[in-house]
C-alpha positions, 0 to 999 in steps of 0.5 A: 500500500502507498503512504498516506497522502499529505493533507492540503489545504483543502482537506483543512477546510473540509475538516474545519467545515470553512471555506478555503479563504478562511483557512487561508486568512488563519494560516497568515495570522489575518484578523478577518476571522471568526474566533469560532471559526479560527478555533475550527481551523486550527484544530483541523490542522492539529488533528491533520497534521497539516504543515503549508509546504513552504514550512515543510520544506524548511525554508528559514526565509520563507522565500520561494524566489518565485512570483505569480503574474495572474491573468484572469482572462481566458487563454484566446484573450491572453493569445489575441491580445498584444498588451499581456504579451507587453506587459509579460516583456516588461515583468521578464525584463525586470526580473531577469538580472534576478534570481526570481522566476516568473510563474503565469498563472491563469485565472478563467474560473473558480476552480482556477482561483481555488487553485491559485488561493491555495498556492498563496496560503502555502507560499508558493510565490513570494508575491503575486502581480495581478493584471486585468483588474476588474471593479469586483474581482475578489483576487486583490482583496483576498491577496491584500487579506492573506498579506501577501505583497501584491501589485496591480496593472490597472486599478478597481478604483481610484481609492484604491488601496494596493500598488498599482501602475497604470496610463493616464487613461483619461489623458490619452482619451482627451488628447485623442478627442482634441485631436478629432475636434481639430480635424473639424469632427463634430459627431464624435462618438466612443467605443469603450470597454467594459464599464467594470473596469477603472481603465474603461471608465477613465477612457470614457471620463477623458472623452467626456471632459474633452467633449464637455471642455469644447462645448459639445453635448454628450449623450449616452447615445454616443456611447457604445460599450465593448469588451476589449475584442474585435468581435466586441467592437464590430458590434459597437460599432454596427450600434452606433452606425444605427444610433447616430447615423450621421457621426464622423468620428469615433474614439476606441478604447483599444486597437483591437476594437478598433480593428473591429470598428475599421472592418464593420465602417468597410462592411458598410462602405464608410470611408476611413477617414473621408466619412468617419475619422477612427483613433485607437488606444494603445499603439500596439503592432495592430495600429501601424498594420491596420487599414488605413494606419491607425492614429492610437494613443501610445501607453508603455506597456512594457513599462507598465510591466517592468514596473510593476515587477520592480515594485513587488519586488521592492514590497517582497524585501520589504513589507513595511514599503509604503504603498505605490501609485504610479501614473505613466504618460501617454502620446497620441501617435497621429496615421492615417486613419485620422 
């Protein structure tokens, strides 16, 4: 017969009769337990003999010498999508000249988080850097709540409360606008992304503002929301064709949208930028192979990730590091699409 199998974390939280979260919260000391269900933990533990693996294996340091890069979006998003691939350059920079590895982790449902609250309660990775932050996403306060140093690409909200490097996505979008209304474009409309997210929101803000600043009307019928996909903003661009037929301008909150705009305006032989001026937001490699050239709003996603990386670093070395909010410029890079 084979020797017993060692306990998990989630044969604890079976045992205590407690989620997977709470046995997590007990193992790294956190406040936000019950005493009852603390007491339910611990016996658990005792009675299971359950030792979290970075402890079995010995580690005085605790240090795993590894840190988790967690994408909760599906492995096609991850493929299409250039700014993860940037974002992923810029963390690998960053860590190459260490001795630290890079785990990516992706997180498409409750099992994978599951999986992923289990490595964190264990130790696995010293830290983690979470990118496509949604408003609701339970990740950055389950992470924030275990104690580990954690850093985000994007923000839930302004107020928010763990470091986290992000574009002036509201800048770019007014600077993007400014430039349709200097090209005589009175019907301006946006393409944004999903409104539970900070970078969508403040893309929309920025087009906003500027619209209001010039002294334009803005209705919502202006507006169509997206999903940050093509097929997403060929639909929101086919929305807005039937809402205002007139326009003659949209601001995109991503290339990728964009692209899917570019393709429904072809579809329905508006001239690009004769009928309909079209900017994007990005500046990836999709802008400059587009057709026509895309005029985009250049961010450094490479940078975003490297600094990122330098502050989890920074937070891992030294968990008293005051929090980081860190702002990057914007460019509107200016193609023929405009």
């Amino acid at each position: 017969m084979g020797g017993r199998q060692r306990p998990t974390i989630k044969t604890v939280a079976a045992r205590a009769g407690v989620g997977r979260t709470t046995v997590s919260r007990v193992i790294n000391g956190s406040e936000l337990v019950s005493e009852k269900a603390r007491a339910a933990v611990l016996a658990a533990i005792a009675e299971l003999n359950y030792v979290p693996n970075s402890v079995a294996r010995g580690l005085v340091t605790n240090r795993t010498n590894s840190v988790a890069l967690v994408i909760p979006e599906s492995a096609s998003r991850l493929g299409s999508e250039p700014y993860f691939s940037a974002v992923i350059r810029g963390v690998s920079t960053a860590l190459a000249e260490t001795r630290t590895q890079l785990q990516l982790v992706l997180v498409r449902d409750q099992a994978e988080r599951d999986q992923l609250t289990e490595s964190v309660a264990e130790r696995r990775v010293d830290g983690v850097l979470l990118v496509s932050v949604h408003q609701h996403d339970p990740l950055p306060g389950l992470l924030e709540d275990m104690g580990l140093p954690t850093v985000l690409a994007g923000r839930r909200s302004p107020a928010e409360s763990l470091s986290h490097v992000h574009s002036d996505n509201a800048g770019g979008a007014e600077a993007a606008v400014r430039h349709l209304l200097a090209r005589g474009r009175r019907t301006i409309t946006t393409i944004s992304g999903p409104l539970d997210m900070d970078v969508a929101r403040s893309r929309l803000q920025g087009w906003r503002e500027a619209l209001e600043k010039a002294g334009h009307e803005v209705t919502d019928r202006l507006v169509a929301s997206a999903d940050f996909t093509e097929e997403g903003g060929e639909a929101a661009m086919r929305s807005l064709l039937g809402q205002v037929p007139g326009l003659d301008a949209v601001f995109v909150a991503s290339d990728v949208m964009a692209a899917g705009a570019l393709a429904e305006l072809r579809r329905q032989k508006r001239g690009v930028p004769d009928d309909v001026a079209v900017v994007g937001f990005d500046d990836s490699i999709i802008a400059r192979h587009s057709n026509p050239p895309l005029t985009s709003v250049r961010q450094p996603i490479e940078e975003i990730g490297s600094t990122i990386a330098r502050l989890l670093l920074k937070e891992i070395g030294n968990p008293e590091e005051p929090r980081q909010h860190v702002v990057l410029p914007t460019e509107l890079v200016v193609r023929e699409s405009s």
